[in-house]
N, C-alpha and C positions, 0 to 999 in steps of 0.2 A: 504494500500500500504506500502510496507518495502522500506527501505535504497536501496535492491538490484533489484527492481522492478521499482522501482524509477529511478537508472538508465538507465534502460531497453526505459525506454522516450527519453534518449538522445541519442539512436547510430543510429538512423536516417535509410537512406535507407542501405539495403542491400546492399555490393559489392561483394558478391561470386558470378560473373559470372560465374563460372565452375559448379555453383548448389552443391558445395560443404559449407555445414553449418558452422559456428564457432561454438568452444565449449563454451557452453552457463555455462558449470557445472562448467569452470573456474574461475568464479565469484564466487562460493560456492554456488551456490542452491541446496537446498536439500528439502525431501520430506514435512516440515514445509512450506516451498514455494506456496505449488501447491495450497492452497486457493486464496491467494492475485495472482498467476499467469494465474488462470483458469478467475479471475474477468477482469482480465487486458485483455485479449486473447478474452472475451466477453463482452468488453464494447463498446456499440453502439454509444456512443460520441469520441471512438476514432475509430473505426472502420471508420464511416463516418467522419472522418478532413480532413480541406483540405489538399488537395497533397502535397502543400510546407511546412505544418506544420511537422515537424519530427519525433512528436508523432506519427501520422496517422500509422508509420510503427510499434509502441510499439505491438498490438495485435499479428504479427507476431512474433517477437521475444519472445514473451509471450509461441505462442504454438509451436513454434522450441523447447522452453525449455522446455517445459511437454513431448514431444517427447522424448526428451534425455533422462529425470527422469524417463520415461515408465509407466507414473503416468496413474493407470485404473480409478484413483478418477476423472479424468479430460474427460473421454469417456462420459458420460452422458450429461453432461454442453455443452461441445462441441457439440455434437449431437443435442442439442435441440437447437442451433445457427444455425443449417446448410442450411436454408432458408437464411437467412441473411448473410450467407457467399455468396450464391451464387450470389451477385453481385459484388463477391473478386475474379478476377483471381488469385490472388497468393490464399488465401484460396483456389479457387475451385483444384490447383495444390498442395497445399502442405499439407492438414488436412488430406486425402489419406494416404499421409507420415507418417506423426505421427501417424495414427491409425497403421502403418504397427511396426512401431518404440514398439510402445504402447502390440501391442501382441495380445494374444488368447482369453484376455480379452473382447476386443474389436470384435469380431467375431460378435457376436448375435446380441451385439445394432446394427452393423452393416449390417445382415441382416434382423434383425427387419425395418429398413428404405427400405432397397431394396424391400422388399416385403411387403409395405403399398405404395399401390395404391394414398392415401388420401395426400401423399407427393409430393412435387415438382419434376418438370422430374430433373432439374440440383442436388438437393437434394440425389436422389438415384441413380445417374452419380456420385455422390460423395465417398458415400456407396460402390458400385461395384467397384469403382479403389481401395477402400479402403481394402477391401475383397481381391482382388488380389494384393496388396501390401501386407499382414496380410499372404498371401500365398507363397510368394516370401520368406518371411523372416520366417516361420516357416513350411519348407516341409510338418513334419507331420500330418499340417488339409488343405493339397491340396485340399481331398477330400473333406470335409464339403465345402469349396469356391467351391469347383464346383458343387456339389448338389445345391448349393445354387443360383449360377449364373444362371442353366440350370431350377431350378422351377421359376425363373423371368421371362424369355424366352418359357417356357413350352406354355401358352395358348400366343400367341404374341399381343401388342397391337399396330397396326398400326399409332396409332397415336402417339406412342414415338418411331420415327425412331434413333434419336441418342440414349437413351438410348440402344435399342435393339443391335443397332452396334457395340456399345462399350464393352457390356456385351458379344456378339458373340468374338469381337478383344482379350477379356481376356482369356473366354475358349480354344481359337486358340494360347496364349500366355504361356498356362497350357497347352496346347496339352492331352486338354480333349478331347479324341477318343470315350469316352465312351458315351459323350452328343451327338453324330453327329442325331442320330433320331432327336432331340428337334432342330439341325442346322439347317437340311434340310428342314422341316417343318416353319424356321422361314423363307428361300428364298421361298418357296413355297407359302408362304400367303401372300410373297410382304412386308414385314415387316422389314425388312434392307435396308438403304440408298443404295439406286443405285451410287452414286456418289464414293461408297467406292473402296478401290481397289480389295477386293476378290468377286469372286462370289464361288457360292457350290462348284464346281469341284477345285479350288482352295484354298480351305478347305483342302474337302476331301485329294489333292496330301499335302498341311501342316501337316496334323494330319498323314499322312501315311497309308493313307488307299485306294489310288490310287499313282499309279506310273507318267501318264499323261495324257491327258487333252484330249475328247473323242473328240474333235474339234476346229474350233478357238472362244476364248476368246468372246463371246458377247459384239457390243459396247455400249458405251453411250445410244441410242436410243433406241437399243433392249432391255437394259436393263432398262430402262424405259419406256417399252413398246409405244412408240414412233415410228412413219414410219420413215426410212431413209432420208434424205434430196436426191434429184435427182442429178444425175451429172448435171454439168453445159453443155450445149448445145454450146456457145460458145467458143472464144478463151482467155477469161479475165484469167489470170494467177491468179490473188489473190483469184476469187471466186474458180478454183480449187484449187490451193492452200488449201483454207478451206473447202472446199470438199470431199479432202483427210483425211485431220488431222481429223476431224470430225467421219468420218467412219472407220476409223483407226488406228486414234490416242488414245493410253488408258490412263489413271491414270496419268502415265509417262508422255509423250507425251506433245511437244508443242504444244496449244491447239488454236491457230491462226496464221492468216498471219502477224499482228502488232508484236507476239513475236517472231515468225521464225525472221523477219526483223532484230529485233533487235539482234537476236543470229547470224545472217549472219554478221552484222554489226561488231558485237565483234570478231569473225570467220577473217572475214577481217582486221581487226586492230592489231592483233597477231604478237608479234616480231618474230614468227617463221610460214611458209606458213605450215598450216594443210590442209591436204590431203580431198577430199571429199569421199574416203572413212572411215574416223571417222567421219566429222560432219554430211555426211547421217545420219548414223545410230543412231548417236546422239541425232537427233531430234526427235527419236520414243521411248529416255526413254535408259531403259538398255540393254544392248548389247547382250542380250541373251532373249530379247524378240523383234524380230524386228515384224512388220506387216504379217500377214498368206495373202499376195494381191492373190485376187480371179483370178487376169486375170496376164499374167506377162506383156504385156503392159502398165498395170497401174500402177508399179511397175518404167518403164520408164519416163511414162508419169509422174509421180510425183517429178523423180530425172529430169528433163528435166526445169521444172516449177521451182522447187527448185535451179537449176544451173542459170538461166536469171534472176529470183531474185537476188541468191547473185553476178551473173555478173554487176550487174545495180548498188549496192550497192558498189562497188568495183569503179566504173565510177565515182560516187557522190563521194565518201570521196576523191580519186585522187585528181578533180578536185577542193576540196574546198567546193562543194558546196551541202552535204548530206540532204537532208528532210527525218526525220524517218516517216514511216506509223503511225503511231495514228490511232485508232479507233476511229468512229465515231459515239456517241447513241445521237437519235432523245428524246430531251425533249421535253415539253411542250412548256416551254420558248424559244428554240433554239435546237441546235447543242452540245453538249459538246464532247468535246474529251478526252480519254480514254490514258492515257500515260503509267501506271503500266503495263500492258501486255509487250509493247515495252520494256520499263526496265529489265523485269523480264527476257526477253530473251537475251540482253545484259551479266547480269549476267552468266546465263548459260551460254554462248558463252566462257564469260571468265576462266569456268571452265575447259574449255580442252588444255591452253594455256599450255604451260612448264613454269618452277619456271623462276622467274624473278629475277634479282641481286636484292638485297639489295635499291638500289638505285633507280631502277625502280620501283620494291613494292613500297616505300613509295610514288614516283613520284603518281605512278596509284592513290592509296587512294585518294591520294591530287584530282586529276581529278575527279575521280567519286563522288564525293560529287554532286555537280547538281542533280544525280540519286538518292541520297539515301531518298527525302521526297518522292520519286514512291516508293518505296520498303521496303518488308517486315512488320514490325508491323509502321512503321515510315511512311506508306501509311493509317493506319487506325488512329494513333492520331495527326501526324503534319496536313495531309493535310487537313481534317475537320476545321484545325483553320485560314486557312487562307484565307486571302478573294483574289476576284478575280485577283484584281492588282498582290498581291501575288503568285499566282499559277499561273498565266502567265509569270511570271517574271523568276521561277523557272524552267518551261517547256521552256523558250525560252535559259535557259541556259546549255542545253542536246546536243543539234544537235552541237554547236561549240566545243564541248570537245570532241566529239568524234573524229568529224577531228584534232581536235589536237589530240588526240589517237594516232589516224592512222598514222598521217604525221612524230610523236617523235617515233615511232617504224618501220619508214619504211626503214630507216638506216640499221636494225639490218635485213630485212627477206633477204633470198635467194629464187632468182627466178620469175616467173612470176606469177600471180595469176590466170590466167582465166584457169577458171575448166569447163568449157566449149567453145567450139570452135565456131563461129559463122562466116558465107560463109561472112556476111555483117559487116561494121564497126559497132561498138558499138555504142547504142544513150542512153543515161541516160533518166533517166525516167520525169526528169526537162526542157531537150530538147526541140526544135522545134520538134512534129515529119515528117521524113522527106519525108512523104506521098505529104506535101506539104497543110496540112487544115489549118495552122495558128495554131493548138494545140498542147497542150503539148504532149507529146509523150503517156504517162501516160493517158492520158486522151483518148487518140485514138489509133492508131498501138499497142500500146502493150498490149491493152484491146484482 
């Protein structure tokens, strides 16, 4: 280890939020460097430190700097770590990098990994981003990366659906046209994630070799070779509700009735009243891909369902008194409820809002805190660590911000809210309902 690698222990975690690197070469490293930096980059004692320890982050700042150096002496060592990275999200995101940083060098070892079987799947997920990084940044062996993508994918193995996806999402990213044979044959054999957002025909119009789409978009289910779910036979709003979004909701698309709620929710709380024609169409994703509805009734019947939802939701926050929908999945032990969906549609909700002052932006931040252990990555490592008391604590402090949401912005809207008209007065859905059975509304009439 040198003086200047030595340092490299103490600058701790990364803050280029922007994904923008510091210059590592301002320190003076140079190609004398790259032994002590490749060691450092591959030492399994600091790889594995714990989180708090500041070393833990040295490895990285190790191979940011072989990156910058364009060092081909560090492609091998590397290489032969790439099992071992693969329990490093930032490795499995940034070695990629550096092989692109690194050059033409780097090409073969690189498809040497993609094209050994005998490798880990994340291993050659690694390789292939790598390949198409190494493509990006040296036009002139587009072609060798795509040769090389398309004989991965050549014979398909079903049993590596991400890798297959990934290496299809680069070809489509090279607008390799020239691979569509080897494409077509990989949706053919079933060998791409169904969850993904293209399917063939949506290639083919990327690559340019169709104009548009010989029908509508197959859903979820189709494309999971899956039977449809039935329409619902009754009048229970939420189970159509998710009846709809299910058979018609794609990629885009809110993908329940807990996150609709929650984007009606934030829809309603808007210092400015939005019109229900943006947030319809909102709900099915991009504006220029709305639902193909087989029947134009259903088309009704869905904006109908969707209006007494957020009518209901508008009733609760008024009055003070909002309960978000939560999901509900049956454990072994119990019930547990499902909150991140709900959030996640909030979010959305607040995406179509107009700019806020100065004042209000920060106000909001301040509020939505409650929401931020449901969302995004801060759903996959706070709420794992807390225990129950905790995670009730937390969910029970969502529903009273929102009405404060609602109640601090309702100074500022103009107009009425109800976007749809109803012959009877309004009963929220916490109500008596006024059938007269002693239940809650929600529970009876407006099932």
């Amino acid at each position: 280890m040198t003086d200047k690698t030595q340092m490299l222990l103490e600058l701790g975690e990364p803050t280029d939020s922007d994904g923008t690197w510091p210059d590592y070469l301002q320190y003076g490293f140079e190609a004398g460097d790259v032994p002590a930096l490749i060691a450092m980059a591959t030492n399994a004692a600091l790889n594995e430190a714990d989180e708090e320890n500041p070393e833990v982050w040295a490895p990285m700042h190790a191979w940011r700097t072989l990156g910058q150096l364009g060092s081909a002496e560090a492609v091998g060592p590397l290489v032969n770590f790439f099992d071992d990275f693969a329990a490093d999200d930032w490795a499995m995101d940034e070695i990629p990098i550096v092989m692109g940083m690194i050059g033409e060098s780097a090409l073969e070892p690189m498809n040497s990994v993609l094209s050994d079987k005998g490798r880990l799947e994340v291993a050659r997920v690694m390789a292939a981003d790598a390949l198409r990084e190494i493509a990006v940044k040296i036009p002139a062996v587009r072609d060798r990366v795509v040769a090389a993508l398309s004989a991965c994918i050549a014979i398909p193995d079903r049993n590596l659906i991400l890798l297959n996806s990934l290496v299809l999402a680069h070809l489509v990213d090279l607008q390799a046209a020239e691979s569509i044979d080897v494409i077509r044959n990989l949706f053919k054999q079933g060998a791409v994630d169904p969850l993904q957002a293209r399917d063939v025909e949506d290639v083919e119009i990327e690559l340019g070799l169709r104009q548009q789409r010989s029908g509508p978009k197959p859903n979820l289910f189709r494309r999971m070779g899956l039977p449809e779910p039935k329409k619902p036979d009754g009048e229970d709003i939420f189970e159509l509700i998710e009846y709809f979004l299910n058979v018609y909701g794609g990629d885009d698309a809110i993908m329940d009735a807990s996150e609709l709620d929650g984007f009606l929710a934030a829809i309603a709380c808007s210092p400015e009243s939005i019109s229900s024609s943006v947030w319809l169409p909102a709900i099915w994703g991009q504006a220029d891909s709305p639902p193909r509805w087989r029947k134009r009734d259903e088309a009704d019947e869905f904006a109908l369902a969707a209006g007494l939802l957020y009518n209901d939701v508008v009733d609760q926050l008024a009055k003070g008194e909002y309960e978000a929908l939560f999901l509900e999945h049956e454990q072994e032990d119990g019930t547990e409820l499902v909150v991140t969906d709900w959030c996640a549609g909030f979010l959305r909700g607040i995406g179509l809002w107009s700019d806020l002052s100065e004042e209000d932006s920060a106000l909001l931040e301040q509020m939505l805190e409650p929401l931020l252990p449901f969302t995004g990555e801060a759903s996959l490592y706070e709420l794992p660590e807390m225990d129950d008391d905790e995670w009730e604590e937390a969910r029970q402090g969502i529903e009273p911000v929102v009405v404060e949401i609602y109640h601090h912005f309702a100074a500022q809207r103009v107009g009425e809210r109800g976007t749809y008209v109803r012959g009877k007065p309004k009963v929220g859905r916490n109500d008596p309902c006024p059938c007269g059975s002693g239940k809650k509304y929600k529970a009876c009439c407006m099932k």
